[in-house]
C-alpha positions in Angstrom: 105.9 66.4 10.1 105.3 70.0 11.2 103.7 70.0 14.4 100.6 72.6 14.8 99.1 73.6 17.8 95.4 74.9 17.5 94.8 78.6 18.9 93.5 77.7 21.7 96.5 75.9 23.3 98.5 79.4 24.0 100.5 78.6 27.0 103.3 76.7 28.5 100.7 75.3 31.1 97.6 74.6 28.2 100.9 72.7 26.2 101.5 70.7 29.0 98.0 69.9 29.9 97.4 68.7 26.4 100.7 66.4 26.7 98.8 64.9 29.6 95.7 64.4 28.2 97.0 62.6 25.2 99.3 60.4 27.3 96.4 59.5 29.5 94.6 58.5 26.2 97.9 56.7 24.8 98.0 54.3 28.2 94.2 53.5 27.2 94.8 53.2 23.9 97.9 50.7 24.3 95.5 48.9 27.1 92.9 48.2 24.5 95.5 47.2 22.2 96.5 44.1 24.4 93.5 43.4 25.5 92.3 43.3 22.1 95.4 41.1 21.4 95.0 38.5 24.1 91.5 38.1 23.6 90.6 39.3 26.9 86.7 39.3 28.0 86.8 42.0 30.5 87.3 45.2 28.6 89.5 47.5 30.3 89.3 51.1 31.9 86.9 53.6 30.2 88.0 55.1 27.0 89.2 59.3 28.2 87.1 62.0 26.9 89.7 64.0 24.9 89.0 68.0 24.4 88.7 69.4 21.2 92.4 70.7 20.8 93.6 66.9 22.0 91.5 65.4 19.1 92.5 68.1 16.8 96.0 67.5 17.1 96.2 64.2 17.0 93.8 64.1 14.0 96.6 66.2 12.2 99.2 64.2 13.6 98.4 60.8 12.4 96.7 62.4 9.3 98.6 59.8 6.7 99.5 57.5 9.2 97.9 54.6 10.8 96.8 54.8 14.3 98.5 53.4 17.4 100.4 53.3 20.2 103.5 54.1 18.5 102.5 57.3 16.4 100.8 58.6 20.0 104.4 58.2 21.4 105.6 59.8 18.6 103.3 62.6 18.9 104.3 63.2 23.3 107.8 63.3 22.3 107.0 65.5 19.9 104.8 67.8 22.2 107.6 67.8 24.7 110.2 68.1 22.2 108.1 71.8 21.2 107.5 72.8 25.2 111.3 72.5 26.1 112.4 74.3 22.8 109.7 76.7 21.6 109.5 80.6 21.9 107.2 82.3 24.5 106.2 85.7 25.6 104.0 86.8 27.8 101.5 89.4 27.0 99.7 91.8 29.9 96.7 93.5 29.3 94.8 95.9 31.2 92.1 93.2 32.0 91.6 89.9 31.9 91.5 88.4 27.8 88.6 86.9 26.8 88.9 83.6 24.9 88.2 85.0 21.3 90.5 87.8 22.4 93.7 84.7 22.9 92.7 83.0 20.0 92.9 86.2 18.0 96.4 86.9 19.3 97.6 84.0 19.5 96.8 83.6 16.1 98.5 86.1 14.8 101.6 85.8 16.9 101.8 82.5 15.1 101.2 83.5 11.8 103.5 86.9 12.0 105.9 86.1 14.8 106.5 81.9 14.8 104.0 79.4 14.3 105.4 77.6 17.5 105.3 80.4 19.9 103.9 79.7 23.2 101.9 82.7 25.0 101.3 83.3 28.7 98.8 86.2 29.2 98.1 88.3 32.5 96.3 91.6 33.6 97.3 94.5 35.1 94.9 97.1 35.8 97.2 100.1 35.9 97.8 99.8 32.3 95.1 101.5 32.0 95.1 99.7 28.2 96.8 98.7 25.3 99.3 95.8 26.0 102.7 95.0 27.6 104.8 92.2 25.7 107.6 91.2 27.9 109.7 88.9 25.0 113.1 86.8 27.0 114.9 90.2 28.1 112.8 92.2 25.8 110.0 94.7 26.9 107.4 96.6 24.6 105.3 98.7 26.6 102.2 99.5 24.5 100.2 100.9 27.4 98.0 103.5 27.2 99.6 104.4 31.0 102.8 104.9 29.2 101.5 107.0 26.3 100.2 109.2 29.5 103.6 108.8 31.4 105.4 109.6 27.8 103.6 112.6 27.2 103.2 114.1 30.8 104.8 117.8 30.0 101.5 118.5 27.4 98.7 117.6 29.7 99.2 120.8 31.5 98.4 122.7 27.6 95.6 120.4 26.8 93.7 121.1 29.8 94.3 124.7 29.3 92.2 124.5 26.0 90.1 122.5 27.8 
């Protein structure tokens, strides 16, 4: 089965924190599991409150197959599988990204670029604006500090007519 992340799990470090949340909830879930089993009366440890991503993913995950343990498993070894394998970049900006603004990009890094790639994003105010996108060795400066840079020799004539 495909594995899709939702939008809002960009980065190596929102990846991972997922893996952890659903591992948390997989140790639960095999916990109820035996109790259930052995017919235990003391119920154990609280059920995890899982974010929206967590239950999204593993909603799609074990979409035509039947809960447990096992498929959760599965699912980590999937998650970790993706996070030592996938494609990242990191994308600067000239302030901080909103949320809609990640979602939005990550979005359609996935959709154009590879529905697996993993996004780091960080500001830099001398950009001025536009983007940076540093890919592996790869840089694409977008910045509207670089257009100025770029075109340095006409400033002089613009402000002339100015």
């Amino acid at each position: 089965m495909s594995l899709m992340l939702p939008d809002t799990i960009s980065s190596n470090e929102d990846l991972l924190a997922l893996i952890l949340e659903i591992r948390e909830y997989a140790t639960w879930f095999g916990a109820e599991a035996i109790a259930k089993k052995v017919g235990a009366k003391r119920q154990s440890a609280e059920r995890p409150t899982l974010t929206e991503a967590a239950t999204t993913v593993i909603a799609a995950w074990e979409n035509d197959k039947k809960p447990g343990g096992k498929s959760l498993d599965d699912l980590i070894a999937a998650l970790e599988k993706l996070r030592s394998h996938a494609r990242s970049m990191t994308i600067t900006l000239a302030a901080p990204a909103t949320n809609d603004v990640r979602r939005k990009l990550v979005a359609w890094m996935r959709e154009q670029i590879a529905p697996d790639i993993l996004i780091s994003f960080s500001f830099n105010s001398t950009l001025l604006g536009g983007m940076v996108v540093r890919c592996g060795s790869h840089i694409y400066d977008w910045s509207f500090r670089r257009t100025i840079l770029n075109e340095r020799h006409t400033i002089a004539e613009v402000l002339r007519h100015v």
